[in-house]
Backbone as CSV, one residue per row, in Angstrom:
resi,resn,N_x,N_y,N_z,CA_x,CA_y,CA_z,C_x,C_y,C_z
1,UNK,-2.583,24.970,8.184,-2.535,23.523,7.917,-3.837,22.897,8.386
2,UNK,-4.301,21.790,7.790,-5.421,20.955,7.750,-5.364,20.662,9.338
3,UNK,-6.250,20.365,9.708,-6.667,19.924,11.092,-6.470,18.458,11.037
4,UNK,-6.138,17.549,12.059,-6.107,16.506,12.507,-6.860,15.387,11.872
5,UNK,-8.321,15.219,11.919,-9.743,15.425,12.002,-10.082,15.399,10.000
6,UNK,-9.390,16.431,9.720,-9.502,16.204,8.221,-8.600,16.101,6.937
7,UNK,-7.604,15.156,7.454,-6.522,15.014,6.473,-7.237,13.464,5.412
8,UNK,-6.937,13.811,4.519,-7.450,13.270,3.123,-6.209,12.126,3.174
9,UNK,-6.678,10.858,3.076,-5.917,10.189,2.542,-6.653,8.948,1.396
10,UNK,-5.641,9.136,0.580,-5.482,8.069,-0.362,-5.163,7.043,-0.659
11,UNK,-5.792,5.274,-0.560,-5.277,4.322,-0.418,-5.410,3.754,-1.541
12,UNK,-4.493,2.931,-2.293,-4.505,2.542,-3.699,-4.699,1.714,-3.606
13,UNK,-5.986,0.803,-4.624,-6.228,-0.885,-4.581,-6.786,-1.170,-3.222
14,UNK,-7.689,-0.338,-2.940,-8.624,-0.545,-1.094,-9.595,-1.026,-1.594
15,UNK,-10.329,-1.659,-2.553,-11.629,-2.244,-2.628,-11.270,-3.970,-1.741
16,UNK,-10.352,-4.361,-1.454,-10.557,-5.343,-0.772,-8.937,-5.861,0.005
17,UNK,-8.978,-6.653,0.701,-7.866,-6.964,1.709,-6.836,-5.679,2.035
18,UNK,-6.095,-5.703,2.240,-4.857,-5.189,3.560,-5.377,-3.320,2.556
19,UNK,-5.389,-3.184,1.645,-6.127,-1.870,1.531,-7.220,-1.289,1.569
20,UNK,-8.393,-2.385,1.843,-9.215,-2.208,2.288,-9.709,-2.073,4.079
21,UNK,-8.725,-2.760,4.890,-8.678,-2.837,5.789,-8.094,-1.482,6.705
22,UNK,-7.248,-0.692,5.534,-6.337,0.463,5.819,-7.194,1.715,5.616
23,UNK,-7.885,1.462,4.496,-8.683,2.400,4.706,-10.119,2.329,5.774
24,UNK,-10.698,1.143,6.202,-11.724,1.207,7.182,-11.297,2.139,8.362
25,UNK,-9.839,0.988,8.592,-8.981,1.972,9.937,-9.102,3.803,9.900
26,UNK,-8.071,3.768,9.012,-7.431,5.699,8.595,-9.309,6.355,8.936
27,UNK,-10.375,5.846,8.032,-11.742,6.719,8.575,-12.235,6.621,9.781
28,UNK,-11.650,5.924,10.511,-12.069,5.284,11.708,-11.238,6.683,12.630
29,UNK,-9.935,6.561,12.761,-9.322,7.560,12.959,-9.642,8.924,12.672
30,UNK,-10.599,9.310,11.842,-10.615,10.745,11.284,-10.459,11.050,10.188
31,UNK,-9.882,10.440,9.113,-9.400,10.880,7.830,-10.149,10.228,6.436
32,UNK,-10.448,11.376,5.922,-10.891,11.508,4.690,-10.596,10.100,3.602
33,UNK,-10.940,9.203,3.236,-10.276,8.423,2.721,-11.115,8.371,1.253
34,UNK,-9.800,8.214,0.350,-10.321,7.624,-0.946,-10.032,6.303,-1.479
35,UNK,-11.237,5.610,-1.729,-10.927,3.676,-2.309,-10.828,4.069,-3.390
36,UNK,-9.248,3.846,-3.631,-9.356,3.992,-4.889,-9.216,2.103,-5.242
37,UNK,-9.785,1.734,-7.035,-9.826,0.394,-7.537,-9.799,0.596,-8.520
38,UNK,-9.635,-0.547,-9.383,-9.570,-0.530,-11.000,-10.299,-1.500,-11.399
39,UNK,-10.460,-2.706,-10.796,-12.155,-3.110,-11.738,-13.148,-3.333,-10.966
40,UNK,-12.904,-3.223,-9.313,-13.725,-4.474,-8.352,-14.274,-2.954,-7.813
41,UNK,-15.607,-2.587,-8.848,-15.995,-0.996,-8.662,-17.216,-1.164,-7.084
42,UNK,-17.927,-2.635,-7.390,-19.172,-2.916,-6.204,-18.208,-2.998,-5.078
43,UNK,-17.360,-3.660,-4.898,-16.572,-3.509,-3.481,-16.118,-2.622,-3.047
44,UNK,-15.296,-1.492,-3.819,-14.945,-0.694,-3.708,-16.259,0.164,-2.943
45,UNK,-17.261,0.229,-3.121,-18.337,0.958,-3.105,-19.027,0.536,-1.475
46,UNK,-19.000,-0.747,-1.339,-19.147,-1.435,0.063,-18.193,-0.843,0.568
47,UNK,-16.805,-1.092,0.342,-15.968,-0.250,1.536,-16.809,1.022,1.908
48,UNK,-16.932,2.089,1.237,-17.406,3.200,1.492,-18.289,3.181,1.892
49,UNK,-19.385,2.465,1.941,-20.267,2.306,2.722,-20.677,2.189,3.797
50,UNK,-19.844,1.129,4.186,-19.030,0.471,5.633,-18.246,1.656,6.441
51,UNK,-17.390,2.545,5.885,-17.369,3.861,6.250,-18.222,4.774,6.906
52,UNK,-19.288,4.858,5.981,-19.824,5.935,6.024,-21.003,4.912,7.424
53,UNK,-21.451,4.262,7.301,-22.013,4.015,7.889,-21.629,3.484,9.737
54,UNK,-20.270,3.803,9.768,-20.082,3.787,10.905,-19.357,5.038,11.422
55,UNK,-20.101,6.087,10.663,-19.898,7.346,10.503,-18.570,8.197,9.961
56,UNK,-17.999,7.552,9.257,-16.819,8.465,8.138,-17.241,8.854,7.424
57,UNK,-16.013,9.151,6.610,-16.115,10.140,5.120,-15.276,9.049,4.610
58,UNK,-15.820,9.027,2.766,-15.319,8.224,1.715,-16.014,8.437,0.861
59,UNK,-14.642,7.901,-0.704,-15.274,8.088,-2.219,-14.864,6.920,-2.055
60,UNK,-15.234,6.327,-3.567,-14.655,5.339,-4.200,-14.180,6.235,-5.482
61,UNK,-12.967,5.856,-6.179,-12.509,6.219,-7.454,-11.816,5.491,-8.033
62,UNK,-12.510,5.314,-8.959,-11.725,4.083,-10.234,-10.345,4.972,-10.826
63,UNK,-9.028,4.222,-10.681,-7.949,4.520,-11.772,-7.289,3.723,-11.748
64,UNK,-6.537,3.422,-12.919,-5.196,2.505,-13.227,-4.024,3.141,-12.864
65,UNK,-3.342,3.097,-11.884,-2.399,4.408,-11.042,-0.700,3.755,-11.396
66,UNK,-1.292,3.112,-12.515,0.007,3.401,-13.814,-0.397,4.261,-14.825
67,UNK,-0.868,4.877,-15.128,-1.561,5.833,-16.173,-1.509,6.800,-15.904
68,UNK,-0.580,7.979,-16.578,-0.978,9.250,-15.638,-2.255,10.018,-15.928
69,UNK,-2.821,9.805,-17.128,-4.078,10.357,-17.058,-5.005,10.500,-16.301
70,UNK,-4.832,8.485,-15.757,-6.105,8.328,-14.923,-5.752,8.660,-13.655
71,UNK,-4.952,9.087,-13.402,-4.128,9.509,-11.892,-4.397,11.097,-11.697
72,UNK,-3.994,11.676,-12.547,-4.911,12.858,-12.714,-5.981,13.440,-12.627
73,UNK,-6.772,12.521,-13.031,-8.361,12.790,-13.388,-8.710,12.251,-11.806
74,UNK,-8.162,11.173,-11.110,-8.347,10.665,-9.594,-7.666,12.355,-8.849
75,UNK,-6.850,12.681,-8.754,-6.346,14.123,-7.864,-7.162,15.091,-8.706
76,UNK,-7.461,15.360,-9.341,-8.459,16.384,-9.611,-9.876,15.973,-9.067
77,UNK,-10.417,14.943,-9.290,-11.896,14.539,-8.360,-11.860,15.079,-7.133
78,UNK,-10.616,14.256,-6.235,-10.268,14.218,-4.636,-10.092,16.181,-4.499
79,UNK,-9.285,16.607,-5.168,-9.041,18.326,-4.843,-10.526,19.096,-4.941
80,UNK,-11.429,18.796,-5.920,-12.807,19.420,-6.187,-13.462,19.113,-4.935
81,UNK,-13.280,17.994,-4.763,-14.247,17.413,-3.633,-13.576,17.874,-1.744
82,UNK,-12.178,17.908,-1.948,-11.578,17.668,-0.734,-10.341,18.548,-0.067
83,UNK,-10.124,18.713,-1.708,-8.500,19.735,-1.613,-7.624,18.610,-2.061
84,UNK,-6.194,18.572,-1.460,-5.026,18.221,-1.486,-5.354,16.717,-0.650
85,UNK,-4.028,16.222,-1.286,-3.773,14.428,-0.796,-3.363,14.462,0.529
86,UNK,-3.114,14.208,1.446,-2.260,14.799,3.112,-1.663,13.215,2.981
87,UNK,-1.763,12.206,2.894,-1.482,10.741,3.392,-1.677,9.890,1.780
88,UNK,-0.539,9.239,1.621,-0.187,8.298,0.363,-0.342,7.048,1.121
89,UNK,-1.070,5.904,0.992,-1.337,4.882,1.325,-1.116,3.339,-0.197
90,UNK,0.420,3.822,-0.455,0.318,2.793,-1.935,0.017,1.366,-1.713
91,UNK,-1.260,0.310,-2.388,-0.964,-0.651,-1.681,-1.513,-1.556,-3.322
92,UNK,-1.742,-1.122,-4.055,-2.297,-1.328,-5.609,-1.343,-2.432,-6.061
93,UNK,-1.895,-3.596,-6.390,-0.984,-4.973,-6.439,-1.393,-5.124,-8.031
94,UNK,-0.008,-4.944,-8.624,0.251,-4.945,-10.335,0.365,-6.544,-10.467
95,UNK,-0.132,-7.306,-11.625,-0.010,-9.040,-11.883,1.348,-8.997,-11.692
96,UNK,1.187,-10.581,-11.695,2.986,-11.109,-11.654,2.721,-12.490,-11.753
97,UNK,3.408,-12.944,-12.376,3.955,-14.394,-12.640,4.599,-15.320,-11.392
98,UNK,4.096,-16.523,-10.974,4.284,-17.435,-9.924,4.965,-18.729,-10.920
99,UNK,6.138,-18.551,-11.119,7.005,-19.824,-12.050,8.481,-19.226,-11.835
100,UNK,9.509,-20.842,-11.742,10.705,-20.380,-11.892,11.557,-19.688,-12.643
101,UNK,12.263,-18.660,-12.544,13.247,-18.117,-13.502,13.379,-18.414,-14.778
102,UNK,13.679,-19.763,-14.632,14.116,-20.805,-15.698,12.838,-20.670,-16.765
103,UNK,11.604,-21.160,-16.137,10.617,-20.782,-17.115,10.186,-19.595,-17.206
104,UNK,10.575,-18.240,-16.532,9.950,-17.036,-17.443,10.384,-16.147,-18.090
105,UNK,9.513,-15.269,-18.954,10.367,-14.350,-19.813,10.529,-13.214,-19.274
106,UNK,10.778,-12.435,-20.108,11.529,-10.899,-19.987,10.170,-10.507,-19.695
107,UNK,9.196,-10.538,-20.655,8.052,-9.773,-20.304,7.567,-10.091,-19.166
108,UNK,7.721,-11.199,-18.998,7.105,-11.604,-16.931,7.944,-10.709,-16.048
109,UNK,9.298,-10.997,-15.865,10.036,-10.801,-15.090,10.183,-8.757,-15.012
110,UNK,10.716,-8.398,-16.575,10.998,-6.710,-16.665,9.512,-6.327,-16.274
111,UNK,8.412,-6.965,-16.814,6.949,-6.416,-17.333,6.499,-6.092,-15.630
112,UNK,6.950,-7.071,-14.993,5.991,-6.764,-13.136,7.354,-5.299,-12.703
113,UNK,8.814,-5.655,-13.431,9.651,-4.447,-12.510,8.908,-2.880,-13.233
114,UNK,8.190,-3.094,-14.539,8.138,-2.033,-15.024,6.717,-1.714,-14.344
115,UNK,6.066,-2.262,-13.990,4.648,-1.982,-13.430,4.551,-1.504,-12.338
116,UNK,5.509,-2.435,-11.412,5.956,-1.826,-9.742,6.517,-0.943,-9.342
117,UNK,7.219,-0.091,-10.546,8.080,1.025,-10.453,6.929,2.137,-10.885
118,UNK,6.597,1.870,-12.181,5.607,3.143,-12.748,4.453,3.506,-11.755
119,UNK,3.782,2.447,-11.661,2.633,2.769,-10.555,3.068,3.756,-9.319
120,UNK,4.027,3.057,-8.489,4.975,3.722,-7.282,5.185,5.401,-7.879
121,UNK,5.632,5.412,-9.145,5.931,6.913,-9.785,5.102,7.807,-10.250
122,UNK,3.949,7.233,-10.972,3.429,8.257,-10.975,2.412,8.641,-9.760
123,UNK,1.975,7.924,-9.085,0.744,7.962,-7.729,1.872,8.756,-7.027
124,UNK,2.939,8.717,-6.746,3.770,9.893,-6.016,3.993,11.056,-6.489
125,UNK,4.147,11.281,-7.771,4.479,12.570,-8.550,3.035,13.204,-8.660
126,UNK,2.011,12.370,-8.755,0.369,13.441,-8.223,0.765,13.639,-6.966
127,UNK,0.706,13.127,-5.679,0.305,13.772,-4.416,1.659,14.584,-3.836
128,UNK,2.718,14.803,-4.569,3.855,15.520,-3.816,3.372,17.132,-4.138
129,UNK,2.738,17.518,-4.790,2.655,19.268,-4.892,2.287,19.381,-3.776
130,UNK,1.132,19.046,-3.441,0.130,19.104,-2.138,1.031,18.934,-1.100
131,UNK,1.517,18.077,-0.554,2.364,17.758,0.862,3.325,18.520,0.224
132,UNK,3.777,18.889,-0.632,4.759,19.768,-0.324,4.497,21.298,-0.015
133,UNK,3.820,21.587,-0.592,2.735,23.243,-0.457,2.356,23.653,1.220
134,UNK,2.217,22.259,1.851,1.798,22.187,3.508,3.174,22.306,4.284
135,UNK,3.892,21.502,3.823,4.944,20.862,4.390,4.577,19.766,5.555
136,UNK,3.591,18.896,4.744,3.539,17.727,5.571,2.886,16.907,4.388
137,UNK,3.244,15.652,4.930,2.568,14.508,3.737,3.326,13.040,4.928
138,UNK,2.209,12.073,4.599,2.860,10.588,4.853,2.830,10.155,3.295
139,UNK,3.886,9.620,3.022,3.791,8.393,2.176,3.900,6.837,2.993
140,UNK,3.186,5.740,2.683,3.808,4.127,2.842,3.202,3.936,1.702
141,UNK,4.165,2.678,1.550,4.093,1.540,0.352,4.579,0.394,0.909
142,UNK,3.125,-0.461,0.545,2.902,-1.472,0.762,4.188,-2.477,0.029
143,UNK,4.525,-3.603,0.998,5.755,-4.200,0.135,5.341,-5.626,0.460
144,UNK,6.462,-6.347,0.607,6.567,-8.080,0.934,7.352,-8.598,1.592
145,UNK,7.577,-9.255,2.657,9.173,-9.982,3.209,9.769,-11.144,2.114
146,UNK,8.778,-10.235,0.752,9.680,-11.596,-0.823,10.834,-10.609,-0.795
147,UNK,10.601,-9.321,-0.756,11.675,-8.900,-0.961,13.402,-8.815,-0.518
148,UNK,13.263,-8.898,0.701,14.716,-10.010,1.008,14.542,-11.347,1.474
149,UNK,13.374,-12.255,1.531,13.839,-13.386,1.898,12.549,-14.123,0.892
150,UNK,13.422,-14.870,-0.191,13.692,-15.688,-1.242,12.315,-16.495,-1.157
151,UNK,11.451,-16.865,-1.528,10.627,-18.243,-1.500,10.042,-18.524,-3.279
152,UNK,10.452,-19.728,-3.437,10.089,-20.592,-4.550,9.287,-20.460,-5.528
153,UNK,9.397,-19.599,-6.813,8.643,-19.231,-7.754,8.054,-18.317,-7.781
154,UNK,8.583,-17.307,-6.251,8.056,-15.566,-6.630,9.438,-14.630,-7.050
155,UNK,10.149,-15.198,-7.466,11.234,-13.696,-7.731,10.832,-12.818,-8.709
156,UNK,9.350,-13.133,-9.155,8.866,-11.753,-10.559,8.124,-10.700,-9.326
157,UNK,7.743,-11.444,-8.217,7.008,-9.971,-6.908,8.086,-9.686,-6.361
158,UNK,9.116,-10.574,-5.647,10.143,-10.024,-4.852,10.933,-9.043,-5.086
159,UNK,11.572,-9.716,-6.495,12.328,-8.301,-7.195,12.086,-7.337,-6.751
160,UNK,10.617,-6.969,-7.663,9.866,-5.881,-8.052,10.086,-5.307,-6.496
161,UNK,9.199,-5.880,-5.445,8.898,-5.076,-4.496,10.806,-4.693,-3.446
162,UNK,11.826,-5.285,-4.012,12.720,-5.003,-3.318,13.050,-3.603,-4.437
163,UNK,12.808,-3.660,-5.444,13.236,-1.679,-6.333,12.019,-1.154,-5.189
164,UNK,10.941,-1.320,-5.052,10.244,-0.152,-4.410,10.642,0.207,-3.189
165,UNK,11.232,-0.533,-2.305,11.658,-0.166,-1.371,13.023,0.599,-1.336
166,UNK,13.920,0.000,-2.215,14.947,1.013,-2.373,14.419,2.358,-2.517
167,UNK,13.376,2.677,-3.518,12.884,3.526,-4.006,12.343,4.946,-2.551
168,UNK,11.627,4.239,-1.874,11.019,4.502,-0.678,12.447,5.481,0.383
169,UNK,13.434,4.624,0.197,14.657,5.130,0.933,14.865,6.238,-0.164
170,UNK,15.432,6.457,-0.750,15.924,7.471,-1.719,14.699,8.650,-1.495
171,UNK,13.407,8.509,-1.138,12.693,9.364,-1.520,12.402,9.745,0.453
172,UNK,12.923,9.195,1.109,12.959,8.943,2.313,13.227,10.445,2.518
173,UNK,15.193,10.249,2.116,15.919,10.839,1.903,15.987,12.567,1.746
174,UNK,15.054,12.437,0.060,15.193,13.730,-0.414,13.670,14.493,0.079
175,UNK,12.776,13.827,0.688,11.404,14.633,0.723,11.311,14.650,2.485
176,UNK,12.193,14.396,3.485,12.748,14.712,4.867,12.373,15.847,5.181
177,UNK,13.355,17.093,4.462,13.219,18.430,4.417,12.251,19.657,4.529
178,UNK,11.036,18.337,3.307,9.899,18.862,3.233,8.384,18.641,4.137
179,UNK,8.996,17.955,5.228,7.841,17.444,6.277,7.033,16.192,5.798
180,UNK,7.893,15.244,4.542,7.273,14.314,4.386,8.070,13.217,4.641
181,UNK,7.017,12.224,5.214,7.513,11.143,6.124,7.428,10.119,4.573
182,UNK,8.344,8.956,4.851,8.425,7.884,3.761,8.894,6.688,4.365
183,UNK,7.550,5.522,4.319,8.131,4.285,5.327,7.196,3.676,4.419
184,UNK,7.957,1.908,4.437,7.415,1.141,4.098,6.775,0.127,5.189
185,UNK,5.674,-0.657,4.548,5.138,-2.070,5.385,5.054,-3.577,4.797
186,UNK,6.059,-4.283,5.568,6.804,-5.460,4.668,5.962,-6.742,5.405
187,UNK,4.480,-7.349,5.268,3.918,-7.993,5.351,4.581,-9.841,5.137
188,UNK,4.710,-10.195,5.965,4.616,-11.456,5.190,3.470,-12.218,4.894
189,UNK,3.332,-13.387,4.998,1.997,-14.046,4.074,0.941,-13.597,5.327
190,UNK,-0.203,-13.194,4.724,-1.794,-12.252,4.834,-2.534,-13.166,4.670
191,UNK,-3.222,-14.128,5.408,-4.137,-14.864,5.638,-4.883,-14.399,4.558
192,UNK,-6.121,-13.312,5.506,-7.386,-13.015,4.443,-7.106,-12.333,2.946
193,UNK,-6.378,-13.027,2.359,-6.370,-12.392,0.719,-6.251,-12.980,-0.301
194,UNK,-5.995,-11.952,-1.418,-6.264,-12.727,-2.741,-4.545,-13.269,-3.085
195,UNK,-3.647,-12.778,-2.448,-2.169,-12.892,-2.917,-1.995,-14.508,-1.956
196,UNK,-2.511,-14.695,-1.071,-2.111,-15.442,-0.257,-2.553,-17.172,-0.473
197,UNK,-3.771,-16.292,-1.335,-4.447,-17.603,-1.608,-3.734,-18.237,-3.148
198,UNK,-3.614,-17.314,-3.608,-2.582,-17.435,-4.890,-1.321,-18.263,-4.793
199,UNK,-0.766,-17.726,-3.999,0.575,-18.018,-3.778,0.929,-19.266,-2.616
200,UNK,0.299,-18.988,-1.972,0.560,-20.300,-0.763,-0.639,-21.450,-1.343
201,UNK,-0.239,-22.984,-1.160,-1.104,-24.371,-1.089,-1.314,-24.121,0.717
202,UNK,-2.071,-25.195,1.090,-2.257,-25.691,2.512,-1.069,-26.024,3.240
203,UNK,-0.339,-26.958,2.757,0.817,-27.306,3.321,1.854,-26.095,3.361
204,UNK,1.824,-25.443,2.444,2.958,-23.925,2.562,2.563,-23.183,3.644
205,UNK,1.325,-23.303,3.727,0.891,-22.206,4.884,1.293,-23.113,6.192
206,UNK,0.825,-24.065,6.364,1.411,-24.834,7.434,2.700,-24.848,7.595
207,UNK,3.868,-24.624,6.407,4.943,-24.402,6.902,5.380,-22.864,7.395
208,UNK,4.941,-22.075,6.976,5.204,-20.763,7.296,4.879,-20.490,8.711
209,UNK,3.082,-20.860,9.490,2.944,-20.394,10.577,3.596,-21.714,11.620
210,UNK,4.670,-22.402,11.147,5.024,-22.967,12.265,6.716,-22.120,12.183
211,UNK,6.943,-21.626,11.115,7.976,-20.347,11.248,7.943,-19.342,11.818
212,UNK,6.593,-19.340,12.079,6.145,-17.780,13.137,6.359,-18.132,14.228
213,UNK,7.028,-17.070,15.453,6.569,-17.284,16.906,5.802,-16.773,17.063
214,UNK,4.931,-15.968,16.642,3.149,-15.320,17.432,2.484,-16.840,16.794
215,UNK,2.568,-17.880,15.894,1.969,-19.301,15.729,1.001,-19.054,14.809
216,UNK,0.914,-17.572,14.465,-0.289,-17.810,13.062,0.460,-16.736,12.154
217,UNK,-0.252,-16.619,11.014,-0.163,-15.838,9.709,-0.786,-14.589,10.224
218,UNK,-0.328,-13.149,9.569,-1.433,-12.095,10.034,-2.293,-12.204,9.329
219,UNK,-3.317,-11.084,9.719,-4.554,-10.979,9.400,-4.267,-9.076,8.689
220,UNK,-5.316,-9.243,7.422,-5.323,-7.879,7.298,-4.928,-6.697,8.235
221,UNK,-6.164,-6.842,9.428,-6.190,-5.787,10.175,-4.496,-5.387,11.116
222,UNK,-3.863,-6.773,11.160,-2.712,-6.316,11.161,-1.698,-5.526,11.373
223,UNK,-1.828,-5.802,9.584,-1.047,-4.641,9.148,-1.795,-3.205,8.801
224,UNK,-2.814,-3.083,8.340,-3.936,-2.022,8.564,-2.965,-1.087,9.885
225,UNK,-2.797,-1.687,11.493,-2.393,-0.971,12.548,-1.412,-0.154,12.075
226,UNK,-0.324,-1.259,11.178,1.128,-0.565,11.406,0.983,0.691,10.598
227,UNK,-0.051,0.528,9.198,-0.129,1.468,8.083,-0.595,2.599,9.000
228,UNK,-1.467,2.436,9.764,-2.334,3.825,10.103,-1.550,4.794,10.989
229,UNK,-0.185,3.863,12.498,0.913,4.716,12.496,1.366,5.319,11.819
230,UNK,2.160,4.687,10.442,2.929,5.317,10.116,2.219,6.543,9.032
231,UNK,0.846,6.740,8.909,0.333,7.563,7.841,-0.382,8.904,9.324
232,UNK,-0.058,8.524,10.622,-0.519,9.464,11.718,0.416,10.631,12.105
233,UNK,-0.411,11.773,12.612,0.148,13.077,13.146,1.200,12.312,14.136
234,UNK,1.345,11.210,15.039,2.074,10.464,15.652,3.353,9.867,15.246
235,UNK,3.526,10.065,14.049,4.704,9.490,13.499,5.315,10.882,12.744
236,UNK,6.095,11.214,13.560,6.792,12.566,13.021,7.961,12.491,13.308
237,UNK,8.887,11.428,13.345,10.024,11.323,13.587,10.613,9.762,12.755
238,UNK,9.813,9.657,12.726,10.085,7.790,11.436,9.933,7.710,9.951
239,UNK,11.371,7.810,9.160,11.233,7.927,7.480,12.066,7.093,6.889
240,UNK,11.943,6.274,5.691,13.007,5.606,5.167,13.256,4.641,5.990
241,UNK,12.047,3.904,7.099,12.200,2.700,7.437,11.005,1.450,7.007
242,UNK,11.471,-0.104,7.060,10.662,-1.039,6.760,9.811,-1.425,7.961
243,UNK,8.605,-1.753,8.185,8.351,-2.238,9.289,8.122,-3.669,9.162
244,UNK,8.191,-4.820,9.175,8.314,-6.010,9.145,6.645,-6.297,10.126
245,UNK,5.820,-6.684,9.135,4.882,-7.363,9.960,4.363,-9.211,9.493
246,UNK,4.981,-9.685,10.577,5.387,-11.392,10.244,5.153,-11.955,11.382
247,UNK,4.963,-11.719,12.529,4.478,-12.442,13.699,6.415,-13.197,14.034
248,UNK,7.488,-11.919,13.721,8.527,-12.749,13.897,9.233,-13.423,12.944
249,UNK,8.805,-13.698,11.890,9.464,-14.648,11.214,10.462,-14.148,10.667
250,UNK,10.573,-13.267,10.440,12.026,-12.558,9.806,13.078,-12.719,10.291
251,UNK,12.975,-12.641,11.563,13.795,-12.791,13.050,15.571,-13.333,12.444
């Protein structure tokens, strides 16, 4: 088995915020990391940079990790270059519609469940040969606290991200056996990002961090911490759980 020192991991949608932050960490730690992105190719490329220059290892690799082609052609690069996947880091944020029920359609509403599911499926069905061949693998997937607790004109992300987490348990479940760990990280609103800025006005955010008892919103790096536990030689006993990072508010 791979050494400590050189386990390969793969973070989906790391050219900028909470997967970009996950992967600075994971190389920071030791591990091989791949940015993977799908259009934001110059950032993607700064991450790695930023890596390498504070002495890691990193690619950048463009794929749409709903596609199995291009998911393919990404695990065949990473194996030429690296070998096998050791650490699944899903964090690749599919569009979605910010409007009530009332106003959206099928294609909003099915179109984000069909995106949040496929992506989740096939980026897992590449890296399971590998962790399974070892008998070790982390999976996390990145989620939302939309997913059980309700807020105003996201039920096309919440949904979605409450199937992936079911999903996460079920696979918790059956890939146990095989030395692979399966946990999710249930963020609530992320200051530094593009979802946050989307989705929250000024005043929303003001209502949320007076819902927090830590008194602010997190910050990428964050959740970055909780991801890099649960994707560590240190977490060999934790699968098929959520970790709630909210400064409390879930409470």
């Amino acid at each position: 088995m791979t050494g400590v020192t050189s386990r390969v991991a793969l973070v989906t949608g790391s050219s900028s915020g909470i997967g970009a932050a996950s992967a600075r960490l994971l190389a920071a730690r030791g591990m091989r990391v791949v940015v993977n992105y799908l259009r934001s190719g110059t950032a993607a490329e700064e991450v790695v940079a930023g890596i390498e220059a504070a002495g890691g290892q990193a690619m950048a690799v463009q794929a749409d990790v709903r596609e199995v082609a291009a998911v393919e052609n990404l695990t065949e690069r990473v194996r030429t270059a690296w070998g096998g996947i050791d650490v699944l880091v899903h964090n690749a944020l599919t569009p979605y519609a910010i409007k009530p029920f009332q106003d959206m359609t099928w294609e909003e509403l099915g179109g984000k469940l069909d995106d949040e599911m496929r992506a989740a499926y096939v980026i897992t069905k590449a890296v399971l040969p590998a962790m399974t061949e070892q008998g070790w693998g982390r999976i996390v997937y990145i989620s939302t606290g939309l997913s059980h607790r309700p807020r105003e004109n996201m039920i096309a992300l919440g949904t979605a991200k409450a199937a992936l987490v079911q999903f996460a348990r079920y696979l918790a479940q059956e890939l146990g056996p095989r030395g692979i760990t399966v946990n999710v990280v249930e963020p609530g609103p992320v200051e530094d990002t593009r979802m946050a800025a989307k989705a929250l006005d000024e005043e929303q955010k003001k209502q949320q961090v007076a819902a927090t008892p830590l008194g602010r919103l997190a910050q990428t790096g964050d959740v970055a911490q909780v991801v890099a536990f649960y994707a560590s030689e240190d977490n060999g006993f934790m699968t098929g759980t959520t970790a709630a990072v909210d400064g409390g508010m879930s409470m």
